[in-house]
C-alpha positions as a printed NumPy array, in Angstrom:
array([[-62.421, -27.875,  34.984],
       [-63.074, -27.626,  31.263],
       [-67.157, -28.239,  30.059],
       [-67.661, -30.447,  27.748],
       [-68.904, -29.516,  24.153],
       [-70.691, -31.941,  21.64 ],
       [-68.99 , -32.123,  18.6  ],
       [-72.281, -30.668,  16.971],
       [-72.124, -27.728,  19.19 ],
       [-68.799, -26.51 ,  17.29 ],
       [-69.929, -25.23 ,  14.184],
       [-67.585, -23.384,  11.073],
       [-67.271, -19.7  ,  13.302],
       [-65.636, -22.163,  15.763],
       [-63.677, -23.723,  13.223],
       [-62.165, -20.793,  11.717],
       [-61.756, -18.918,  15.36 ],
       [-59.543, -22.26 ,  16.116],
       [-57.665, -21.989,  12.768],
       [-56.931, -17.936,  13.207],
       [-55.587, -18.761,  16.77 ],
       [-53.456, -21.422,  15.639],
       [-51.942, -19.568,  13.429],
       [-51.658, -16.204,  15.755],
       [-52.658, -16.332,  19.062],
       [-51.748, -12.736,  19.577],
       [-54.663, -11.215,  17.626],
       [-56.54 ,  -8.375,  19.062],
       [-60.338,  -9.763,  19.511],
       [-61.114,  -6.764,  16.984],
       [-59.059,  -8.571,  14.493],
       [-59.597, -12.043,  15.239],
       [-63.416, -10.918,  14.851],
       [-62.791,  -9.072,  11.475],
       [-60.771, -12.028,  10.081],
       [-63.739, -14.678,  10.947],
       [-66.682, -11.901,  10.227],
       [-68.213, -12.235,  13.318],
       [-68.903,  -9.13 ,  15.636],
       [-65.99 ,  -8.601,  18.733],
       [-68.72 ,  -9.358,  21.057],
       [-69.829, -12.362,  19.311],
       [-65.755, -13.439,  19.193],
       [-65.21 , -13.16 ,  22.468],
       [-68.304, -15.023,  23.441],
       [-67.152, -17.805,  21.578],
       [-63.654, -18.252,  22.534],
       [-63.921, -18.037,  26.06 ],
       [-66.425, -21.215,  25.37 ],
       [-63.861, -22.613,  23.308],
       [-61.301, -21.884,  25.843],
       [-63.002, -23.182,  28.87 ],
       [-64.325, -26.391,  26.56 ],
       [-60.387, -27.183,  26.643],
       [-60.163, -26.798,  22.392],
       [-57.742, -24.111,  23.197],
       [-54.927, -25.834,  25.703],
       [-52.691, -22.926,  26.249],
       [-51.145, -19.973,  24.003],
       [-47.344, -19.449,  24.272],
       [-45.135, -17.563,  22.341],
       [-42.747, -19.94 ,  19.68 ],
       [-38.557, -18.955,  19.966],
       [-36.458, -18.147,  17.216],
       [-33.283, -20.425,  17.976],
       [-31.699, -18.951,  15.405],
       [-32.069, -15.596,  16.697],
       [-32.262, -16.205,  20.061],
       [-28.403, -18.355,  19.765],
       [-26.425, -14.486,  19.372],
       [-28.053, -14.536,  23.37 ],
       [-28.02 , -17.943,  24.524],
       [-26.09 , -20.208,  22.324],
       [-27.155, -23.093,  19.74 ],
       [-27.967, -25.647,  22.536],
       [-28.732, -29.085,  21.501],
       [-32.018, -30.346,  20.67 ],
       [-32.6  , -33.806,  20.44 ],
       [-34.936, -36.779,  19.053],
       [-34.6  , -39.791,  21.569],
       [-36.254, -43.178,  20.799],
       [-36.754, -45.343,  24.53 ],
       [-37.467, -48.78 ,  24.875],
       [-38.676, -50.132,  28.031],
       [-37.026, -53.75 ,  29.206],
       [-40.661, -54.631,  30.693],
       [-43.731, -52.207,  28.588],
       [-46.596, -52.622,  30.945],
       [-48.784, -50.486,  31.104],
       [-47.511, -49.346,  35.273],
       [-43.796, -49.094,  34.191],
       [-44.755, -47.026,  30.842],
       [-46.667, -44.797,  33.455],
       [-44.169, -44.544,  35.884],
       [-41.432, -43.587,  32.89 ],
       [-43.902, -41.253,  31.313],
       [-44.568, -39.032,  34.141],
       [-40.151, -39.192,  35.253],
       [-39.964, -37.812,  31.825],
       [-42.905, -35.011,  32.04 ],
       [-41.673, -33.962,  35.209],
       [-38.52 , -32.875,  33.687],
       [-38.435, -29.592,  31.88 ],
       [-35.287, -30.581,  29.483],
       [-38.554, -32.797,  27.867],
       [-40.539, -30.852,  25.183],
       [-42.575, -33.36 ,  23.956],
       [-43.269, -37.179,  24.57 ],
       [-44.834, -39.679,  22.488],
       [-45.849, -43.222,  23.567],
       [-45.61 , -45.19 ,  20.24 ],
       [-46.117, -48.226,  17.806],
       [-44.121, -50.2  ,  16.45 ],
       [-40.842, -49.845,  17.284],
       [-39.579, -47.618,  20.171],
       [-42.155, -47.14 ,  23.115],
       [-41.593, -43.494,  23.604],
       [-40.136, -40.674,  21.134],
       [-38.95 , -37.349,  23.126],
       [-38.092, -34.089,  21.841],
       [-35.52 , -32.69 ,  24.411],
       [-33.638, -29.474,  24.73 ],
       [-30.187, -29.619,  26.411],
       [-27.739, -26.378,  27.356],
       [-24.737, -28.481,  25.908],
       [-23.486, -31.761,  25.618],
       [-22.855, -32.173,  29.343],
       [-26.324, -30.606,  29.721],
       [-27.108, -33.572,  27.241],
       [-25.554, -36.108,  29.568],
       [-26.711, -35.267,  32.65 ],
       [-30.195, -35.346,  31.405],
       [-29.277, -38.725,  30.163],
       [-28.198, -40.081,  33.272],
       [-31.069, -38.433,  34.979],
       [-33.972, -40.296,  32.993],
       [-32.55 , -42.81 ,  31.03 ],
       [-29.135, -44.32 ,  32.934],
       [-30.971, -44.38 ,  36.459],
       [-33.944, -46.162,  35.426],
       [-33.106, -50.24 ,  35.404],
       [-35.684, -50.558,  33.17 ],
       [-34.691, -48.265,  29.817],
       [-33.914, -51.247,  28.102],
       [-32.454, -48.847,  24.519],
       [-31.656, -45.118,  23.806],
       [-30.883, -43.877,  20.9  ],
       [-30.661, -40.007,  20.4  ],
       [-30.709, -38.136,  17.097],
       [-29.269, -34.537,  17.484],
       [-30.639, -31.99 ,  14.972],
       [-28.39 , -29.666,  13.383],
       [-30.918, -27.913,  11.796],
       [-34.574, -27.424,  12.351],
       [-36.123, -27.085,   8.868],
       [-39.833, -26.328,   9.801],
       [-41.913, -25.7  ,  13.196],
       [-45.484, -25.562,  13.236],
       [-47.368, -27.025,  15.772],
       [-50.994, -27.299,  14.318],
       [-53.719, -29.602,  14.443],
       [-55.902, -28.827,  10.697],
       [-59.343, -28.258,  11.939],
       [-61.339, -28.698,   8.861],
       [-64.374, -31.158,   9.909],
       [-64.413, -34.277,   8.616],
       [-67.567, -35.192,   6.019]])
């Protein structure tokens, strides 16, 4: 279970440890130290606390699809907008976790206006597609809408949060 820590109790060191790991989770301490100028004992003090606060969720390594296509092939990758027939707050639940349960699902946003969930999925092919679609979005009586955007290109990737504090 992840402590708690007061937002006063994260101070600029934490700030900049956060940004470094953003950026490159696979830092030796001894650099991640160097790059914040903090001591490697003092780094690693600080972001196993940040770590076991929860600030840092996971570290994974980020794909080249590009690269990784000679291997696998493109696959399809896919921005779908769902809307519910009835958006209560039990039957956006109940779709939510369907979809999280899945692993085709990268992300999932519940949103406003408009749609009442984006999704970021990753398909084999199309009949990878369309099985997935059948699986979470035909089956359920109440997916009102669906209306998928396939990317042919993926332009920029970052997944960062800016952790500059706010005056």
């Amino acid at each position: 279970m992840a402590s708690l820590l007061q937002p006063a109790a994260v101070d600029a060191i934490d700030l900049a440890l956060l940004e470094q790991l953003q950026a490159d989770s696979s830092l030796s301490n001894q650099d991640l130290a160097a790059r914040v100028h903090i001591s490697p004992a003092t780094c690693l003090r600080r972001v196993k606390r940040l770590r076991e606060a929860g600030l840092v969720e996971r570290e994974m390594a980020v794909l080249n699809p590009e690269r990784l296509a000679a291997v696998l092939g493109h696959g399809l990758e896919a921005v779908v907008e769902v809307s519910l027939d009835r958006q209560g707050s039990a039957e956006q639940e109940a779709f939510e976790q369907r979809v999280l349960a899945d692993d085709a699902v990268q992300q999932c946003y519940r949103v406003s206006p408009g749609p009442d969930f984006i999704l970021i999925v990753y398909a084999r092919d199309m009949p990878d597609y369309l099985a997935l679609a059948q699986r979470l979005f035909t089956s359920d009586a109440n997916v009102r809408n669906v209306k998928a955007f396939f990317s042919v290109k993926r332009g920029k990737f970052r997944p960062r949060i800016p952790v500059v504090r706010r005056a």
